[in-house]
N, C-alpha and C positions, 0 to 999 in steps of 0.2 A: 356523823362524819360526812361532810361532801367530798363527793368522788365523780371524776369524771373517767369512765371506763369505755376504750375501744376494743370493737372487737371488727379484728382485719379479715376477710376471710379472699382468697386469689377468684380471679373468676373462670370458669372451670379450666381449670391448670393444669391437667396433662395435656390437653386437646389445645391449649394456649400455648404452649410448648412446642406442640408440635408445627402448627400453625408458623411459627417462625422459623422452623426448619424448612415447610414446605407454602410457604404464603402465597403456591396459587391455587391451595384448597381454602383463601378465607370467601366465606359466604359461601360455603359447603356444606352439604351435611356431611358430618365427618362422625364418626365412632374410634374410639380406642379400647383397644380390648384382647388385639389379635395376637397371634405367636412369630416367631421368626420368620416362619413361612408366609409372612403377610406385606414382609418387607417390601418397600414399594422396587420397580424393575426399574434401573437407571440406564440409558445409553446414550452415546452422544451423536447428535444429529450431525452427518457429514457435510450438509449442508452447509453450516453454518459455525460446526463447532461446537454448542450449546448444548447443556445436559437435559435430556429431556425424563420426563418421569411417567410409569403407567400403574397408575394406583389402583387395587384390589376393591374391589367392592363386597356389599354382602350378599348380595345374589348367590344362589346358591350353596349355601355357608350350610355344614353340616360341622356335626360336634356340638360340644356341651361349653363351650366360652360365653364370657358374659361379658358385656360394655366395664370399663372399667370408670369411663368417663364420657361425652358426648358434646357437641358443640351446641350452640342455641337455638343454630335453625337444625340440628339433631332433635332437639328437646320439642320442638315447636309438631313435629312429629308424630309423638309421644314415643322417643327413643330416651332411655335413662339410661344411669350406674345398678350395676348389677341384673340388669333385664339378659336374658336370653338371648345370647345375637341369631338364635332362629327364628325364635320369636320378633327379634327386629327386622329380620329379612323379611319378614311378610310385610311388615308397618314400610318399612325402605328398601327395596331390593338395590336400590343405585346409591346407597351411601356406601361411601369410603369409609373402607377399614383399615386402620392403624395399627402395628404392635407396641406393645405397650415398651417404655423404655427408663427405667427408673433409675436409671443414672441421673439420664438427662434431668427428669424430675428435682430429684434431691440436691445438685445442682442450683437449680434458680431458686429451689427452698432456701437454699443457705444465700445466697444472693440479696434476696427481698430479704432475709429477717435481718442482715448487717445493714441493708442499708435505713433498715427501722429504727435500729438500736444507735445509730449515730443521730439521732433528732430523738428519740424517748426511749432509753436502754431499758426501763420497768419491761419488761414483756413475758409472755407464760404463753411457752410452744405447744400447741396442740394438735401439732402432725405438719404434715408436709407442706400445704396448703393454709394455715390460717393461725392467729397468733389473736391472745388478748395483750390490753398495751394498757398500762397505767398511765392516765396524760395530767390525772391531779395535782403531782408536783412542775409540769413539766409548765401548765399552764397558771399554777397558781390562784389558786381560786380566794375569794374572796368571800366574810359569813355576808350572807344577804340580808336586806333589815324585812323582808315582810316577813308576817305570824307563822306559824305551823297552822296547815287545815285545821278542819274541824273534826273534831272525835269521833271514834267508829257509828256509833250511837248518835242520831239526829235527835235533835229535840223533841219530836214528834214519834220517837220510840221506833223510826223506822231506821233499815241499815242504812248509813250513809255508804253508798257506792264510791266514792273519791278514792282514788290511789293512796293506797296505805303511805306512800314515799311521802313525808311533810316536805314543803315546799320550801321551810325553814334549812331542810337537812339537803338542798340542791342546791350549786354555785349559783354564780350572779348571772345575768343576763350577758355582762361583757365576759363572763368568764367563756360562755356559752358560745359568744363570737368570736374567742382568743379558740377555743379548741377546734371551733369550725375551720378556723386559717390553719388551725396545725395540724389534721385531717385531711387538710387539701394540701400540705406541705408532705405527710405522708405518700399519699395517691402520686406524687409529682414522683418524690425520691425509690419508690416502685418500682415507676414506670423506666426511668432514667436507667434503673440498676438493671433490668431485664426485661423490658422492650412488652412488658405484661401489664394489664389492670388488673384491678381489686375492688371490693366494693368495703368500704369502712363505714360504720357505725358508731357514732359516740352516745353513751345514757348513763343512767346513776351507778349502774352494777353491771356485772358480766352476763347476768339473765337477758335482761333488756337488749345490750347490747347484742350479743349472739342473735337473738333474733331478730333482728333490727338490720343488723348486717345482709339480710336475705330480701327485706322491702324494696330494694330499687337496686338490684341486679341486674346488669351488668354494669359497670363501671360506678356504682352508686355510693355514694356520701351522703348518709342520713343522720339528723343531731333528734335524739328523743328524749324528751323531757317528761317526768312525773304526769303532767298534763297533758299528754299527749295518748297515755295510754288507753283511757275508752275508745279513743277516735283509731287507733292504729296499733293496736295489739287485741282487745277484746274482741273485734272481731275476728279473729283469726284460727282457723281451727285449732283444739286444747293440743294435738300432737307436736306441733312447733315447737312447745316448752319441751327444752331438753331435758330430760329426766323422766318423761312419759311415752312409756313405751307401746308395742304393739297390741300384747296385754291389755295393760294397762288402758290406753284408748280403747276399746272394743268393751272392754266396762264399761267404763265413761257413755261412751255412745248407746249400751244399752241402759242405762239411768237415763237417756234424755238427756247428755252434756255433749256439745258436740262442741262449741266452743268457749276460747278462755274466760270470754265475758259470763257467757252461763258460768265455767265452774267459778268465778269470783263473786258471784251469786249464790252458790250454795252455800247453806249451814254448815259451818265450819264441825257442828258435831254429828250433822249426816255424812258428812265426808268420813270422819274417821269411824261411824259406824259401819262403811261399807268399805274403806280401804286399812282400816287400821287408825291407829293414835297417831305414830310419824309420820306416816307417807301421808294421811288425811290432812293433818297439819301442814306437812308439805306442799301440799295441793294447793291449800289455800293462800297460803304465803305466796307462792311462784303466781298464781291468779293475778295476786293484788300489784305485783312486781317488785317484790322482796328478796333480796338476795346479797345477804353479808361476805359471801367467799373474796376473798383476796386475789388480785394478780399474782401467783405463786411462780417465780424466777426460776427456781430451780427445784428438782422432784429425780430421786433417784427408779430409773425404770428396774422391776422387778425381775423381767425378764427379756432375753431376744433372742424372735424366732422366724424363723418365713417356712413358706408351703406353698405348695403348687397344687392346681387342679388342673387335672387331667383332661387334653380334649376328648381322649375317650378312653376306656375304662382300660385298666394292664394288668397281665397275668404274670404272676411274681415268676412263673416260668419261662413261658413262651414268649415274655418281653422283659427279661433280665437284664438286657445289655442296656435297656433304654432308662429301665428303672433304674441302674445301677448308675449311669452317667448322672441325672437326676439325683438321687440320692448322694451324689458325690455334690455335686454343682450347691445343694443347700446348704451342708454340713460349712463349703468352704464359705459360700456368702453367710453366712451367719459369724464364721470366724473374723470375717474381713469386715462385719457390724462391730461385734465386740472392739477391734484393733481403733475403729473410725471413731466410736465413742469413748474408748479408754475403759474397759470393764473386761474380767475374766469369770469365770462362774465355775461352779461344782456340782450341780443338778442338770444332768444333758438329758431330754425324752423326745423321746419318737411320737410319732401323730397318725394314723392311720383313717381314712375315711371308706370304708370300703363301696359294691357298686348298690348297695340297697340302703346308701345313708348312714348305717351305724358306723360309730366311729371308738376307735379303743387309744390309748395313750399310753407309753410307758417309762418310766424314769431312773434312774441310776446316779446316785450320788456316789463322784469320786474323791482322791485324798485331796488333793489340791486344786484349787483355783485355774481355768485354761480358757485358754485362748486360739487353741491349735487347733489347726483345721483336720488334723489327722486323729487326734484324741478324740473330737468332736465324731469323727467318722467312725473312729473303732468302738466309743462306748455308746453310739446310736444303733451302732450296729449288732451290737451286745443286746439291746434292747428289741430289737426286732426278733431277734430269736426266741422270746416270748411272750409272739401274737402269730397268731393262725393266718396263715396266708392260703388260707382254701376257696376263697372268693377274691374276684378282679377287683383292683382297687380305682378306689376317683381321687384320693387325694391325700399325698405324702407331705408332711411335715417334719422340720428337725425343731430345736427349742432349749437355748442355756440358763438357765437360771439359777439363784443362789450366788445373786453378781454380788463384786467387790469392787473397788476401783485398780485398773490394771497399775496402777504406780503403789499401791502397798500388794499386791499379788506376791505369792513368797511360790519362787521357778521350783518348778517339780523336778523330780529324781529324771537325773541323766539318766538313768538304764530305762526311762521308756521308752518301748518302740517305737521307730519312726513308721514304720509301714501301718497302714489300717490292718486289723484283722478283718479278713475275710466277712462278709456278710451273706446273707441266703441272696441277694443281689446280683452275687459275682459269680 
């Protein structure tokens, strides 16, 4: 089957976001990551009138927060997502710190993905940030007349290395030039929709693409072809392929695999002698750039949840009112997730991370289907009550799951309370 599959991905998008709220931090190093308190100080200059802004740095940044996202001349740095912003203070004491803002975010998400879907509505959401895009039908490909390569097996009894992908089973060259234009017709309707780049990728599968999409960051439009794979995927360290994890590479790398061209070199049945029959198999397959999965439209999520980590650690006593505001504030945004995506649930659990990393969870299945941020708060709260709060916590979570769609939801009994019950919180 020829297929031509993109994969979009924003280029770093909360910190692009923010950028256009504040654009006289571009060519900053800039971090997001920070809390309310990070909010920049606005006043207007009597001078003139004019608002002027005095943005936070990291200097002296105490607390356990993490970058959530980072700008390029951040990155250039070696400032990342999820690094230590203490740890970044030392690398940048003078970068600008952001708080993080996920309105804003989910916002321009839905922005770029409407204005995708009006030039190639195939598309398969994969967060906030980045989307695969079916452009097969959109460009219409054409069968090409040259052969299928040659067999795994050279004549000479040695492996042939060539891309498993036959060359038979890839559009035509003008297909290749038609998807280019609508790729950069992409990039254009983006830009136009939310004043943001992206960097897109087109290739035969979503494997390809996904990683191809990271080659020419920022603003990049990359076309990969089956022939293209020795020169610009085999070298590439094996971790890049999604599905290989941290694990999983630290194997790898102690066998002597450190990139994908090594592992599409390996024996496909020393692979599976050392990783298993699937995952071995897997291995190999993802090497050669094989990858049957479909652009999947729609996918019902299992569950929805959010959690908060703590700048520093909190004693279910001695910081109740704060926990307790907290614990309110998830219960409700998780309510107003369900409302935004149309889903009720009957599985509500609580998330606890305490200050030495362990973490306990607990769950409660109720009669009917909710949506209510109060039920969500009373039966979270039910659930707190059995976990030991004898250590300072780092990290509260609420979580509904057991979703239906909120239009067959069947309304729960009027005689429940509207009040939350009381929690050890309050």
């Amino acid at each position: 089957m020829m297929r031509l599959i993109a994969h979009l991905d924003m280029d770093a998008f909360y910190a692009s976001v923010e950028l256009l709220r504040y654009p006289e931090l571009r060519g900053r190093v800039v971090v997001i990551g920070g809390g309310r308190r990070h909010q920049p100080d606005e006043a207007i200059d009597p001078t003139n009138g004019r608002v002027t802004r005095t943005f936070h740095t990291l200097h002296g940044y105490t607390g356990r927060g993490v970058i959530t996202t980072a700008t390029y001349e951040a990155r250039a740095l070696g400032l990342h997502s999820a690094q230590g912003m203490m740890k970044a203070a030392v690398l940048a004491p003078d970068a600008i710190l952001l708080p993080v803002d996920f309105d804003a975010y989910r916002n321009y998400s839905r922005l770029f993905k409407a204005a995708v879907r009006e030039i190639a509505p195939t598309i398969e959401d994969r967060g906030i940030d980045e989307i695969y895009i079916d452009l097969t039908d959109v460009v219409g490909p054409e069968p090409p007349s040259r052969p299928p390569w040659a067999a795994e097996d050279g004549a000479n009894g040695v492996l042939d290395m060539t891309p498993k992908i036959a060359e038979a089973d890839e559009p035509s060259r003008e297909c290749w030039s038609r998807a280019r234009d609508l790729a950069g017709s992409l990039k254009d309707a983006v830009r136009a929709a939310t004043g943001l780049t992206c960097s897109i990728a087109v290739a035969p599968n979503k494997l390809l693409a996904k990683i191809a999409s990271e080659l020419d960051k920022p603003d990049g439009l990359t076309m990969l072809r089956a022939s293209d794979i020795p020169a610009r995927i085999w070298p590439l360290p094996a971790r890049k392929i999604n599905g290989i994890g941290p694990k999983a590479n630290v194997k790898l790398d102690g066998l002597g695999i450190r990139t994908i061209g090594e592992l599409a070199a390996a024996d496909p049945a020393w692979l599976s002698e050392h990783f298993g029959a699937n995952y071995g198999a897997w291995l190999h397959a993802v090497a050669h750039g094989r990858d049957e999965r479909e652009v999947v439209t729609h996918s019902e999520p299992k569950s929805i949840s959010r959690e908060l980590t703590f700048e520093r650690d909190l004693h279910a006593q001695r910081d109740r009112e704060e926990l307790s505001r907290i614990f309110t504030d998830l219960c409700t945004g998780v309510s107003e997730d369900l409302q935004r995506k149309g889903y009720a649930g009957r599985t509500i659990g609580l998330k606890l991370r305490y200050d030495n990393f362990s973490t306990v969870t607990r769950d409660q299945t109720i009669a009917w289907p909710t949506q209510d941020a109060y039920l969500i708060r009373r039966t979270a709260g039910g659930c707190l009550k059995r976990v030991a709060l004898d250590r300072r916590i780092r990290l509260l979570g609420v979580r509904v799951g057991g979703l239906v769609p909120s239009d067959s939801m069947v309304a729960a009994s009027g005689s429940e309370a509207r009040e939350p019950t009381p929690s050890l919180f309050d």
